[in-house]
BAFI-3210 file (N, C-alpha, C; in Angstrom, 3 decimals, decimal comma, padded with zeros to 6 digits):
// residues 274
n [1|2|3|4|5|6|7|8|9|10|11|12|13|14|15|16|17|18|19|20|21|22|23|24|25|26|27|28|29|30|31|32|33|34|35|36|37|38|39|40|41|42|43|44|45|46|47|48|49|50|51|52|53|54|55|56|57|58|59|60|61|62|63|64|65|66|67|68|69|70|71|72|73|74|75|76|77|78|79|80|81|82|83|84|85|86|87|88|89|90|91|92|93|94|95|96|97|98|99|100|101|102|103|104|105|106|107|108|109|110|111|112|113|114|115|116|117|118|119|120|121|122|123|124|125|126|127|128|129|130|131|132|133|134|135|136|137|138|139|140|141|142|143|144|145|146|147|148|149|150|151|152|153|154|155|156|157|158|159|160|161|162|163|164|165|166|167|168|169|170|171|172|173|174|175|176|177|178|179|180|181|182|183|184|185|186|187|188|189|190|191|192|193|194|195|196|197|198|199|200|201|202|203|204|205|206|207|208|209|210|211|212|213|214|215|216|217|218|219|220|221|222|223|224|225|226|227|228|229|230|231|232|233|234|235|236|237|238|239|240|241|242|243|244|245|246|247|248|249|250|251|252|253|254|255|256|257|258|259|260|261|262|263|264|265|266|267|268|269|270|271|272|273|274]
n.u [000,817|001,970|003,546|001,640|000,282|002,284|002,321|-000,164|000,614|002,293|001,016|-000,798|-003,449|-006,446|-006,762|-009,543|-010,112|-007,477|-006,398|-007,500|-005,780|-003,090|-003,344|-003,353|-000,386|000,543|002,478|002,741|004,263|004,860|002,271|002,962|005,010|004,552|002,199|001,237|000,378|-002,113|-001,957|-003,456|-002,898|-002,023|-003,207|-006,060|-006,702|-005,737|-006,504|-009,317|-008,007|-007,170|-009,222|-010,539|-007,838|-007,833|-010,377|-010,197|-007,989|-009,001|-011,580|-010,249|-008,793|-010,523|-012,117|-009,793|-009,089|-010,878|-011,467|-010,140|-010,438|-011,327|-009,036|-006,900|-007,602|-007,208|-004,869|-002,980|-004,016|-002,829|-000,140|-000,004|-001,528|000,248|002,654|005,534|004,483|003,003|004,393|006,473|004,718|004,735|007,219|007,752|006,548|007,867|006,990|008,007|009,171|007,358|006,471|005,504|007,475|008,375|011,287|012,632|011,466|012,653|015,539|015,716|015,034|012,750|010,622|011,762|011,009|009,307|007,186|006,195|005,465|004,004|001,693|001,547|000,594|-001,667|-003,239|-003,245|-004,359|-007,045|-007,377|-007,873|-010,224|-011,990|-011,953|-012,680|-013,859|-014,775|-014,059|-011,901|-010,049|-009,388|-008,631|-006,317|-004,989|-004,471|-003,514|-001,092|-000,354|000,297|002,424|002,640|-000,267|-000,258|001,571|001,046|002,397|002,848|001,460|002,877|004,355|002,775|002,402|001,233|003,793|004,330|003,793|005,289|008,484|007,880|008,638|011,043|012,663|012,704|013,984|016,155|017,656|016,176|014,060|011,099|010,376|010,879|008,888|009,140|007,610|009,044|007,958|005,258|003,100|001,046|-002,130|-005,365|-007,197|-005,179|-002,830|000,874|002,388|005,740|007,555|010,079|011,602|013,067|015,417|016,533|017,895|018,577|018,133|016,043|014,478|012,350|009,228|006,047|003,044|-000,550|-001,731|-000,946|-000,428|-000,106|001,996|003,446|003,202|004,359|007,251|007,835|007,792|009,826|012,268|012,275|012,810|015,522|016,860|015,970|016,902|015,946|013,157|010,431|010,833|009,852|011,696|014,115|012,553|013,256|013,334|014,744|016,116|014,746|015,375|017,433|015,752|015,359|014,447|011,713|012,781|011,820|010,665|010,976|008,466|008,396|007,273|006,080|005,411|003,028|001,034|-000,961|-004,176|-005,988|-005,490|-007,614|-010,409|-010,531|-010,424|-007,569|-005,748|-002,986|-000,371|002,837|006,272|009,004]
n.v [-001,210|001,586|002,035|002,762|004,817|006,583|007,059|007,849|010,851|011,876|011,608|013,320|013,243|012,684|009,834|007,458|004,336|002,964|000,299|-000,183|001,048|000,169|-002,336|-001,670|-001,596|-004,062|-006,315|-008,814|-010,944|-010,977|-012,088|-014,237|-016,138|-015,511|-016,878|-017,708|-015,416|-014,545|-012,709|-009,918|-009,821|-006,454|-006,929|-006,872|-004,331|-002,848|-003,936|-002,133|000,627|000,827|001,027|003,762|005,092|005,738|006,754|009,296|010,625|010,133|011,970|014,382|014,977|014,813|017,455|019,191|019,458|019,904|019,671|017,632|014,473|011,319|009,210|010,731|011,814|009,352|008,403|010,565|010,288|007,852|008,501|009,042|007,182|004,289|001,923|002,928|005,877|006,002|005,000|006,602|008,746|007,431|007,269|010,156|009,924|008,522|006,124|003,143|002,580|002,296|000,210|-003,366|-006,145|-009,624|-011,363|-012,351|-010,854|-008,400|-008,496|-008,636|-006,219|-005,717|-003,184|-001,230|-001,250|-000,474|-001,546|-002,802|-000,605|001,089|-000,670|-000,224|001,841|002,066|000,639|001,730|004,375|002,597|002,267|004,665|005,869|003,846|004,643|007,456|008,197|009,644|012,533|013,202|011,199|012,192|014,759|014,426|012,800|014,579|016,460|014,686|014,746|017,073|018,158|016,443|016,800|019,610|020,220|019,641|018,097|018,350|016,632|014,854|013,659|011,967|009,583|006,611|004,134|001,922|002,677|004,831|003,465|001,721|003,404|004,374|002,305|001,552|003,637|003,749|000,915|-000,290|-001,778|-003,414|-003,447|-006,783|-008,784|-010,432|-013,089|-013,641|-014,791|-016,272|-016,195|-017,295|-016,909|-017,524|-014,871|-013,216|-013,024|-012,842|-011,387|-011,050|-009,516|-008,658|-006,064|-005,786|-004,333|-004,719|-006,685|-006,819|-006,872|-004,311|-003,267|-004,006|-005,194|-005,720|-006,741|-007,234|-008,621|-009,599|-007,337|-004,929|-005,669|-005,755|-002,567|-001,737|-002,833|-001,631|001,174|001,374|000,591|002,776|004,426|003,868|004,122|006,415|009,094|010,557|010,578|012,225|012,014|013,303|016,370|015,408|013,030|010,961|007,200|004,497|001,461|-001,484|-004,069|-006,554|-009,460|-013,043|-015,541|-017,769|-020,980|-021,482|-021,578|-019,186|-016,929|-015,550|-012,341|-010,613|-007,039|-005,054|-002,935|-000,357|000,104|003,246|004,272|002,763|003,074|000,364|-001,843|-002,587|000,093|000,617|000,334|-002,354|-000,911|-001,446]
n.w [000,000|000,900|-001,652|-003,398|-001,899|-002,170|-004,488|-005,205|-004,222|-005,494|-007,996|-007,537|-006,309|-004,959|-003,915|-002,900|-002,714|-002,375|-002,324|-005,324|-006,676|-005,852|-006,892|-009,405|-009,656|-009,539|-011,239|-013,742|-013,039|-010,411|-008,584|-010,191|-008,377|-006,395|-005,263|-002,822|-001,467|-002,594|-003,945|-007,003|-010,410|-012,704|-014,754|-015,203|-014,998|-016,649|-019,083|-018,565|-018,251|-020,712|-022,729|-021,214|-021,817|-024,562|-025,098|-023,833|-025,182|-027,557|-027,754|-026,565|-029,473|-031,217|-030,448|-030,732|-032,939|-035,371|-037,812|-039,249|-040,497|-039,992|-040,248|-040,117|-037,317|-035,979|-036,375|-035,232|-032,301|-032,308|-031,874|-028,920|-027,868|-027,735|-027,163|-027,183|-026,793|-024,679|-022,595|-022,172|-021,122|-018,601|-017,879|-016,724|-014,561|-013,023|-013,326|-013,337|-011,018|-008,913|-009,439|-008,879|-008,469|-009,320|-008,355|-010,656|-012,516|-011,950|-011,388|-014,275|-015,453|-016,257|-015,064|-016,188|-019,228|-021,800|-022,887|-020,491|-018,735|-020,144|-020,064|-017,514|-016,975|-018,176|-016,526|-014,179|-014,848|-015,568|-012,829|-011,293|-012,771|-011,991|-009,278|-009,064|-011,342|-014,563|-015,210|-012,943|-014,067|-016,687|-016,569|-015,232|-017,279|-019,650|-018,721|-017,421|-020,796|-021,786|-023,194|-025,453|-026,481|-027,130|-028,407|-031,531|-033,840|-038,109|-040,174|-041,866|-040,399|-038,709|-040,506|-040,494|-039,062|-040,773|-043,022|-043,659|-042,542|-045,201|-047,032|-046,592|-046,333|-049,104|-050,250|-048,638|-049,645|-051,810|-051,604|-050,143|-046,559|-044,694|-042,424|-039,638|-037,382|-034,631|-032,059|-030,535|-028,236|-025,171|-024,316|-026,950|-026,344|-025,591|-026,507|-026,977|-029,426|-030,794|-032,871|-035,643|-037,811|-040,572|-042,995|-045,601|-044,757|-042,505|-039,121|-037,920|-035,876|-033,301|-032,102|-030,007|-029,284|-028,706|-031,096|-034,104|-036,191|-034,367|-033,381|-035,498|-036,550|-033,964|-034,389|-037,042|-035,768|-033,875|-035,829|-037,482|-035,678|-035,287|-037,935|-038,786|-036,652|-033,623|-034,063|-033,317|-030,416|-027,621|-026,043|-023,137|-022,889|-023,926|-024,248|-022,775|-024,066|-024,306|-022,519|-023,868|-026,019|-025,793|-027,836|-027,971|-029,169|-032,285|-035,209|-037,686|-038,802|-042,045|-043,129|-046,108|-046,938|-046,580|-048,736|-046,552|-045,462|-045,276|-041,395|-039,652|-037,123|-035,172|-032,852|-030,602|-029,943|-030,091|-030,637|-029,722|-028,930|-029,106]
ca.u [000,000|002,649|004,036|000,364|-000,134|003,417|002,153|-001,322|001,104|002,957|000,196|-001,501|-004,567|-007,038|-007,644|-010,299|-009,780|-005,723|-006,712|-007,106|-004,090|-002,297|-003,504|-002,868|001,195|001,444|003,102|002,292|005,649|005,327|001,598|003,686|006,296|004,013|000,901|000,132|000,304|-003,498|-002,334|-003,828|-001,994|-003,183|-004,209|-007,497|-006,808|-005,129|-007,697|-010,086|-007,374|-006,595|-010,065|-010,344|-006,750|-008,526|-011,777|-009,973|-007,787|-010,102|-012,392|-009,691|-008,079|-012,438|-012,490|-008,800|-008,830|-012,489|-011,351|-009,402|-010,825|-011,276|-008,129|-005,802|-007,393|-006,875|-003,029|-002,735|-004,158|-001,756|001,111|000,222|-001,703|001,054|003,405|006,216|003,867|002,443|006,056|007,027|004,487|004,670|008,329|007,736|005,801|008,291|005,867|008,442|010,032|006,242|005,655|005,714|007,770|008,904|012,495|012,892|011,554|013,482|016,804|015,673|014,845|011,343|010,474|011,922|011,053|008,245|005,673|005,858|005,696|002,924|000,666|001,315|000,055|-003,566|-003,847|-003,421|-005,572|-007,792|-008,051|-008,000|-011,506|-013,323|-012,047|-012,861|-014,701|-013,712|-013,673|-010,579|-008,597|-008,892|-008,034|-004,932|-004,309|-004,746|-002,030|000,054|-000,075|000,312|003,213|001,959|-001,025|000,392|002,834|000,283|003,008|002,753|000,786|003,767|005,717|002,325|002,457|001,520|004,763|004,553|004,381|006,929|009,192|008,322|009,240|012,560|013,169|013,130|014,683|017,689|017,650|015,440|012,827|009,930|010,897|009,736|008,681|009,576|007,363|009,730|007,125|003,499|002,865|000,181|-003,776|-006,010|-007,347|-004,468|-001,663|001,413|003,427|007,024|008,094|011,468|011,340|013,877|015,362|017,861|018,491|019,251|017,300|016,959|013,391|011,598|007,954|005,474|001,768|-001,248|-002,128|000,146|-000,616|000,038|003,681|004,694|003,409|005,789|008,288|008,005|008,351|011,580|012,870|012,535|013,960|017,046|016,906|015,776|017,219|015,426|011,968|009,558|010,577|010,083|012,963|013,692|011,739|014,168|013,498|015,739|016,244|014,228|016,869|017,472|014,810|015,709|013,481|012,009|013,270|010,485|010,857|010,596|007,982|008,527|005,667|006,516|004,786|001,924|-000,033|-001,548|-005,352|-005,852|-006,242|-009,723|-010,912|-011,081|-009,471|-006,860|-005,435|-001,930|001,246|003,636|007,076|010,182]
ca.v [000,000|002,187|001,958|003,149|006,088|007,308|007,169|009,311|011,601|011,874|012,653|014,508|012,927|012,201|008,435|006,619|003,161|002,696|-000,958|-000,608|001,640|-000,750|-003,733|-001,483|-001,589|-005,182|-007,057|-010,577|-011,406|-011,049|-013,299|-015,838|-015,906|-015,520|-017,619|-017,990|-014,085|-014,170|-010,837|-010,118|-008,737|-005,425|-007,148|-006,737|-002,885|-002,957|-003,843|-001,310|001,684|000,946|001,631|004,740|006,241|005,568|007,687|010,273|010,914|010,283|013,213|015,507|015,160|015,303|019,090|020,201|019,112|019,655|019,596|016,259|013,180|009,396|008,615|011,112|011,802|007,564|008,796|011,281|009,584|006,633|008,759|008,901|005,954|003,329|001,404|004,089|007,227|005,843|004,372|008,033|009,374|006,813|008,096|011,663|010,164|007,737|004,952|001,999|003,143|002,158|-001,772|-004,683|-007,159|-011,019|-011,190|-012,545|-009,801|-007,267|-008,649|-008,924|-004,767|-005,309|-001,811|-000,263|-002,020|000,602|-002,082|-003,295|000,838|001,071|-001,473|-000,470|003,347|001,793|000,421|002,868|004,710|001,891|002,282|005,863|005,816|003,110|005,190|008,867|008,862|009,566|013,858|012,824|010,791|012,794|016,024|013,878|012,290|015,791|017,381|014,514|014,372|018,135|018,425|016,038|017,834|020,796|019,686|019,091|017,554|017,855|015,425|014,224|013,135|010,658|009,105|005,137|003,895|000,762|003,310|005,879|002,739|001,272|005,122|004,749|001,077|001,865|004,795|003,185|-000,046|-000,480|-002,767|-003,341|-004,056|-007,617|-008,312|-011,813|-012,954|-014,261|-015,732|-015,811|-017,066|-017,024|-017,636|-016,641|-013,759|-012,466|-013,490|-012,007|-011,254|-010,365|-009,281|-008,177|-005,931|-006,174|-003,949|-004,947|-008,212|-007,161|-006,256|-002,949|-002,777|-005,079|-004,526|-006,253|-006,450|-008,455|-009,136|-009,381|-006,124|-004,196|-005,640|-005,345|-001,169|-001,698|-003,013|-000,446|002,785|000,621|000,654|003,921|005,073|003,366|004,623|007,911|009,219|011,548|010,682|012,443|011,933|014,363|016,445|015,210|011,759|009,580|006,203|003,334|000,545|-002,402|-005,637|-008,146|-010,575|-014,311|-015,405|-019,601|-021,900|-022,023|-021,558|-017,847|-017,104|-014,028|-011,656|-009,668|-005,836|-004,740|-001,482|-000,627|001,545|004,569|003,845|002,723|002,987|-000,761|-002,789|-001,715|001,013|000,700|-000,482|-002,372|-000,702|-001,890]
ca.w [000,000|000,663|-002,677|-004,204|-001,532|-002,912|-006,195|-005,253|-003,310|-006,793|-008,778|-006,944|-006,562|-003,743|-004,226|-001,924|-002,490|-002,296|-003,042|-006,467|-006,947|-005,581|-007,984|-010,762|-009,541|-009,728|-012,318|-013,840|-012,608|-008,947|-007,827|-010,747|-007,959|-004,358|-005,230|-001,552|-001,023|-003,136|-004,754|-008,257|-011,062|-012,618|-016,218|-015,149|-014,614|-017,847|-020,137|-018,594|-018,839|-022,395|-023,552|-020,789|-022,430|-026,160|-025,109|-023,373|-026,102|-029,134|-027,395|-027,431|-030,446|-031,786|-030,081|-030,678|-034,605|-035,660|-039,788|-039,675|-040,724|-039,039|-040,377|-039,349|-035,643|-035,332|-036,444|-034,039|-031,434|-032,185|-031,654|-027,566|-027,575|-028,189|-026,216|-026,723|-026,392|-022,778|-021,674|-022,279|-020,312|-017,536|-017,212|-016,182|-013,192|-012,662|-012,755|-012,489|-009,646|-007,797|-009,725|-007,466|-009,863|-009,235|-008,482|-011,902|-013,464|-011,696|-012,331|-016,081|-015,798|-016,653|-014,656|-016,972|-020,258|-022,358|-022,406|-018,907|-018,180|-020,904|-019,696|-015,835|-017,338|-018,406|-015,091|-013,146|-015,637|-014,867|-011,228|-011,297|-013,803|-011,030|-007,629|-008,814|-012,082|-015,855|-015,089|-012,281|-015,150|-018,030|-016,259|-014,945|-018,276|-020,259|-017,839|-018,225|-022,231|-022,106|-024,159|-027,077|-027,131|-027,479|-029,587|-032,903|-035,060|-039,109|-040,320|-042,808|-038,951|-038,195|-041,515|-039,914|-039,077|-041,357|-044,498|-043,364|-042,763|-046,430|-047,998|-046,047|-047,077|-050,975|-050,480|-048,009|-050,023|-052,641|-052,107|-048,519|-045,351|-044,543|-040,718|-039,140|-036,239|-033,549|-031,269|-030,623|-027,163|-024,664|-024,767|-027,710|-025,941|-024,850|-027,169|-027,316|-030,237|-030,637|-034,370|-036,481|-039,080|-041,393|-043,683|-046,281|-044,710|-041,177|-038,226|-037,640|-034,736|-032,524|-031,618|-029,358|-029,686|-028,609|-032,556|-035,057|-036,583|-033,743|-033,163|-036,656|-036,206|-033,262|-034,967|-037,670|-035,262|-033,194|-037,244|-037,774|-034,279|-035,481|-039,200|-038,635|-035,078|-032,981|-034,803|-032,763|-028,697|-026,976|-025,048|-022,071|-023,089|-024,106|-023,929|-022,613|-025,135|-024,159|-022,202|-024,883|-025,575|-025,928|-028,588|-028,255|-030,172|-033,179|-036,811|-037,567|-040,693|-042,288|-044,351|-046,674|-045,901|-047,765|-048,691|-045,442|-045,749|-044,205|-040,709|-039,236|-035,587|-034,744|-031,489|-029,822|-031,579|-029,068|-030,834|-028,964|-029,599|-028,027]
c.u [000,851|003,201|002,505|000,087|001,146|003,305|000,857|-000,490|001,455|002,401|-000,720|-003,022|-005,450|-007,410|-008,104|-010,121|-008,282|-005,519|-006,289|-005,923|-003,244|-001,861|-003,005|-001,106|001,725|001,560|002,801|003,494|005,453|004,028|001,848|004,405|005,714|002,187|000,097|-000,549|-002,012|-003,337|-002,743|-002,880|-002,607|-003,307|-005,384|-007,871|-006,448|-005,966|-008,581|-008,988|-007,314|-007,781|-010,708|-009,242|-007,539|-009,554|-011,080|-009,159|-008,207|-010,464|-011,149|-008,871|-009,444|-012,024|-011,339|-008,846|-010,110|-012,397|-010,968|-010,713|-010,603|-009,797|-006,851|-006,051|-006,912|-005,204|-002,770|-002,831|-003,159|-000,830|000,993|-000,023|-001,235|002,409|004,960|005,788|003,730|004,016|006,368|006,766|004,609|006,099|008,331|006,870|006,485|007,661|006,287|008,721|008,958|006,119|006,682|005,816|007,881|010,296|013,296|013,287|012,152|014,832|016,775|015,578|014,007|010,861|010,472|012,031|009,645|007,069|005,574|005,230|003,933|001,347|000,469|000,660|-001,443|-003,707|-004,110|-004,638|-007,092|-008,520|-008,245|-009,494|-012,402|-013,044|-012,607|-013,667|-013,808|-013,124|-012,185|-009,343|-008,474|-008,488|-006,452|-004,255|-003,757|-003,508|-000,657|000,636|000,428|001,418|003,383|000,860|-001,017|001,066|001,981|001,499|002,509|002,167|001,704|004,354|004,580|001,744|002,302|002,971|005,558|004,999|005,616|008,002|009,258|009,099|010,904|013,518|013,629|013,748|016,186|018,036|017,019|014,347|011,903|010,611|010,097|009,956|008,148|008,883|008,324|009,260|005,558|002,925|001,402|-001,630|-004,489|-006,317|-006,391|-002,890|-000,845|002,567|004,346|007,209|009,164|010,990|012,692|014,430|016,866|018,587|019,132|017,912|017,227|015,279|012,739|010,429|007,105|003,925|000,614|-001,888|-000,451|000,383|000,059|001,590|004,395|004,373|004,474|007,304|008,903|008,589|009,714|012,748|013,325|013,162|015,334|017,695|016,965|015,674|016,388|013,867|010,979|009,519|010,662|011,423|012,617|013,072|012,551|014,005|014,061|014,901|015,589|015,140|016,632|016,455|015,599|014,391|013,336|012,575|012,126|010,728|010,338|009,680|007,953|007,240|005,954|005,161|003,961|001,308|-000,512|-002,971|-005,177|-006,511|-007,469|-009,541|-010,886|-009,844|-008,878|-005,876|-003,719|-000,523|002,334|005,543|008,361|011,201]
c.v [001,260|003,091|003,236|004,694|007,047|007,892|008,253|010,377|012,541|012,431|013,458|014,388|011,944|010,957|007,583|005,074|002,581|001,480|-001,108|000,112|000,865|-002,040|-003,013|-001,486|-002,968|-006,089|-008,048|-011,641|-012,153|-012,145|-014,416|-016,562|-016,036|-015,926|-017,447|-016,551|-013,885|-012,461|-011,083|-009,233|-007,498|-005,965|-006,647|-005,165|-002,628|-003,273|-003,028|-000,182|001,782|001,567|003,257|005,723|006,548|006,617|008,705|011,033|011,311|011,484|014,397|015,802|015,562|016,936|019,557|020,442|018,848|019,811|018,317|015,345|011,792|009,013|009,430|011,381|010,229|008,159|009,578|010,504|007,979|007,160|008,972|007,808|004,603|002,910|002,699|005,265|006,591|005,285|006,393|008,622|008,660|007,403|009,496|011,164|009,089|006,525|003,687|002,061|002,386|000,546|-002,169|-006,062|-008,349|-010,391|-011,525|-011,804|-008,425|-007,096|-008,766|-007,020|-004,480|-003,926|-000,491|-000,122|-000,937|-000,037|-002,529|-001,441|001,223|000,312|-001,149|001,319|003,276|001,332|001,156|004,021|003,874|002,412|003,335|006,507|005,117|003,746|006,735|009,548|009,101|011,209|013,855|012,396|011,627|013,958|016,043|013,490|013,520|016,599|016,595|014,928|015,558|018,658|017,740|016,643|018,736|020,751|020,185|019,295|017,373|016,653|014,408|012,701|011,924|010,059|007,867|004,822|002,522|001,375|004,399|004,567|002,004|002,219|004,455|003,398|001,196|003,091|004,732|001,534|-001,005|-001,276|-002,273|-004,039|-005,787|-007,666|-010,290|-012,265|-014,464|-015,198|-015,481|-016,976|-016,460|-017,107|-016,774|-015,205|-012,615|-012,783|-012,238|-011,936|-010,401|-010,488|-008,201|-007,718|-005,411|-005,194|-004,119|-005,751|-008,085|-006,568|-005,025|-002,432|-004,461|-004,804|-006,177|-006,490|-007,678|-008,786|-008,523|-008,082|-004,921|-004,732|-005,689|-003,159|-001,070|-001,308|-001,724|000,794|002,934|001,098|001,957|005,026|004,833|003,724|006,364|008,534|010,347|011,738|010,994|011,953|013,502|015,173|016,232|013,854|010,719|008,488|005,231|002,649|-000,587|-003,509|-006,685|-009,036|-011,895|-014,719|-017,449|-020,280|-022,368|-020,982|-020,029|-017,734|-015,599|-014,207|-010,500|-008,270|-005,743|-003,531|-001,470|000,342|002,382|003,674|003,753|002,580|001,529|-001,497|-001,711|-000,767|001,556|-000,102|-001,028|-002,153|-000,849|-000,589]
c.w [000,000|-000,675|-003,703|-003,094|-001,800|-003,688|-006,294|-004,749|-004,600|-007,679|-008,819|-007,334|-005,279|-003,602|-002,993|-002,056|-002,753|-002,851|-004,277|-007,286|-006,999|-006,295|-009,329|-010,708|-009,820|-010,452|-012,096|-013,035|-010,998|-008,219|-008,693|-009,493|-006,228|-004,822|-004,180|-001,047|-001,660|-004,079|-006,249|-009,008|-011,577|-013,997|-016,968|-015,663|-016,175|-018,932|-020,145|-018,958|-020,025|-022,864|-022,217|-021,769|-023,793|-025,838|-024,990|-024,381|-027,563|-029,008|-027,277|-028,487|-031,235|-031,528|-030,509|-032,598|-035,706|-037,374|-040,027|-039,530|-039,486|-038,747|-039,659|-038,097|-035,345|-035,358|-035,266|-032,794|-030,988|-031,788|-030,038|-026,959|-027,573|-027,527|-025,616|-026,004|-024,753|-022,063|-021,451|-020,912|-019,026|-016,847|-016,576|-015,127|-012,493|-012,654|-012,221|-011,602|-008,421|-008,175|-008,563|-008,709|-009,416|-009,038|-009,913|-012,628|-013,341|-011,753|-014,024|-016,638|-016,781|-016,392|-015,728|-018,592|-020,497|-022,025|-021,336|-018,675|-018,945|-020,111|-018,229|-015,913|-017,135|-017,248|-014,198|-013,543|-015,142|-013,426|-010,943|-011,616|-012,558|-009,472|-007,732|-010,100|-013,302|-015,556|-014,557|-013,534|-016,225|-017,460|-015,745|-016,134|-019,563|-019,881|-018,098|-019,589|-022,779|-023,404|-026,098|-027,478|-027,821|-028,671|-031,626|-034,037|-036,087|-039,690|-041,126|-041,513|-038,120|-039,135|-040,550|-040,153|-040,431|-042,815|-044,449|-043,590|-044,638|-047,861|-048,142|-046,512|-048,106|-050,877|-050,054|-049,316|-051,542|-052,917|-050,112|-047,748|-045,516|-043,050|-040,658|-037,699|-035,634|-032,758|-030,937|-029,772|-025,973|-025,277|-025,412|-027,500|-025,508|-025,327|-027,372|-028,503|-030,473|-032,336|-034,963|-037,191|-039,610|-042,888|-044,365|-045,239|-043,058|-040,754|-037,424|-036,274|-034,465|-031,997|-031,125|-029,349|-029,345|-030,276|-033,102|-036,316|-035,761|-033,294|-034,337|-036,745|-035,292|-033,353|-036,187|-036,837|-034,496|-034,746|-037,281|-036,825|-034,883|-037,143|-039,378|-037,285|-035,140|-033,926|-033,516|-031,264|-028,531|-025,836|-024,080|-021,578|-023,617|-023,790|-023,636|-023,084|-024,259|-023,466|-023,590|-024,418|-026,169|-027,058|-028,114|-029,328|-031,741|-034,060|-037,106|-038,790|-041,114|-043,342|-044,895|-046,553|-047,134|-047,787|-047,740|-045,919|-044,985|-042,619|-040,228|-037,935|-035,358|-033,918|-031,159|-030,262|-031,205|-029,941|-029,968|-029,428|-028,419|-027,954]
res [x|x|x|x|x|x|x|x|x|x|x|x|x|x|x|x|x|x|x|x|x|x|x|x|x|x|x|x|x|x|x|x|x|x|x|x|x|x|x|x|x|x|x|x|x|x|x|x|x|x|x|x|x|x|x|x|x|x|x|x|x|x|x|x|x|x|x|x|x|x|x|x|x|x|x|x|x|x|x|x|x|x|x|x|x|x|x|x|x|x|x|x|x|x|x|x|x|x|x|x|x|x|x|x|x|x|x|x|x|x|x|x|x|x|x|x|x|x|x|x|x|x|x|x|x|x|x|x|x|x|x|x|x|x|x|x|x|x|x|x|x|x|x|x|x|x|x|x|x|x|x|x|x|x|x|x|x|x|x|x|x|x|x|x|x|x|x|x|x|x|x|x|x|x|x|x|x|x|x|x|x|x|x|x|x|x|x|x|x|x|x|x|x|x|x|x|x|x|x|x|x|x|x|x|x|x|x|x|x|x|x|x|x|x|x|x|x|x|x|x|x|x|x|x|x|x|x|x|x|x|x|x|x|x|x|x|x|x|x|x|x|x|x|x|x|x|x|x|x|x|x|x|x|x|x|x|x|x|x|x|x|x|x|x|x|x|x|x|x|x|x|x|x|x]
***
């Protein structure tokens, strides 16, 4: 509990049930690891935040950008809504600093891994939305995001990452990236996929994603971090590089990249980007 009245202290926010603060801090890692303890992880919290951050965002990118289209508020909105964008912001509140990991995962320097940071964002989001209401989070999430808001980057700079990367491909190389999924573990609902994308025969990003869509976007914006430096962090935002993943032992299948459409509103609209 401690750990979670730190964290209201932090963001400056009156929260009545500490409880679920608290569940939103703790990693799959740690009731893997203390079964008998009965603690839950924040998953739970984590599926509700995600579609909380998605509303709260959608609605103001709707009021700030009342000429744009479907396609480019979904763009916009991707650029906060997505494993990097929320790792980002989770850093300016320190957020790992508060998870409750496994010993595993804390010698592995999960904490400080985007999507561990990402996913422990929507939770808290989460629990934030069922202790005080949506007015409480979005006026918290709004303050965080303040500087992407603000920001309203060129529309050229949230080109989907998959087509920016295929520009930069034929233009570094001459032909499309292709994108290699690594592994694709865990239960239907909740599968996670890890995917390479590949340009001119090496590996140049790694992205994460519960569909395989959303970790080759990943993978794409990892690419283009490493192709095209200083693509759109913010100062001050710098992200640390992901720990090396170990990949299983299973036959990699690559897919070569394809025209993508303009984006559409549908699922989870969150890239996981290493």
């Amino acid at each position: 509990m401690d750990r979670a009245q730190s964290l209201a202290t932090r963001i400056g926010i009156d929260v009545r049930d500490i409880g679920l603060l608290a569940e939103a801090l703790v990693h799959s890692s740690y009731p893997n690891e203390h079964a008998a303890d009965l603690v839950r992880s924040n998953e739970r919290l984590e599926f509700l935040g995600d579609a909380v951050l998605s509303l709260v965002f959608s609605e103001a990118f709707f009021r700030r950008h009342s000429d744009e289209d479907e396609g480019v508020l979904t763009t916009r909105r991707a650029s906060i809504v997505s494993t990097r964008g929320l790792a980002r912001l989770a850093q300016r509140i320190d957020l790992g600093d508060y998870l409750l990991l496994g010993q595993g995962a804390h010698r592995a320097g999960e904490r400080r891994r985007p999507s561990v940071l990402a996913a422990a964002l929507e939770a808290v989001a989460g629990a934030i939305y069922l202790d005080r209401g949506i007015e409480v989070v979005r006026d918290w999430l709004l303050q965080l995001a303040a500087p992407e808001l603000d920001a309203s980057p060129a529309l050229v700079s949230l080109k989907a990452p998959k087509s920016r990367l295929q520009e930069v491909a034929y233009a570094r190389v001459g032909r499309a990236p292709v994108y290699r999924i690594v592994s694709a573990e865990g239960p239907e609902h909740r599968k996670r996929y890890v995917v390479d994308a590949i340009v001119g025969g090496a590996v140049m990003g790694r992205g994460v994603g519960h569909s395989r869509r959303d970790a080759e976007t990943a993978a794409a914006a990892a690419a283009l971090d490493a192709l095209v430096p200083a693509a759109g962090a913010a100062a001050g935002d710098a992200l640390e590089p992901e720990p090396p993943f170990e990949p299983p032992a299973v036959p990699p299948v690559e897919i070569a990249d394809e025209a993508q459409p303009t984006p559409r509103a549908r699922g989870r609209s969150r890239g996981r980007a290493e």
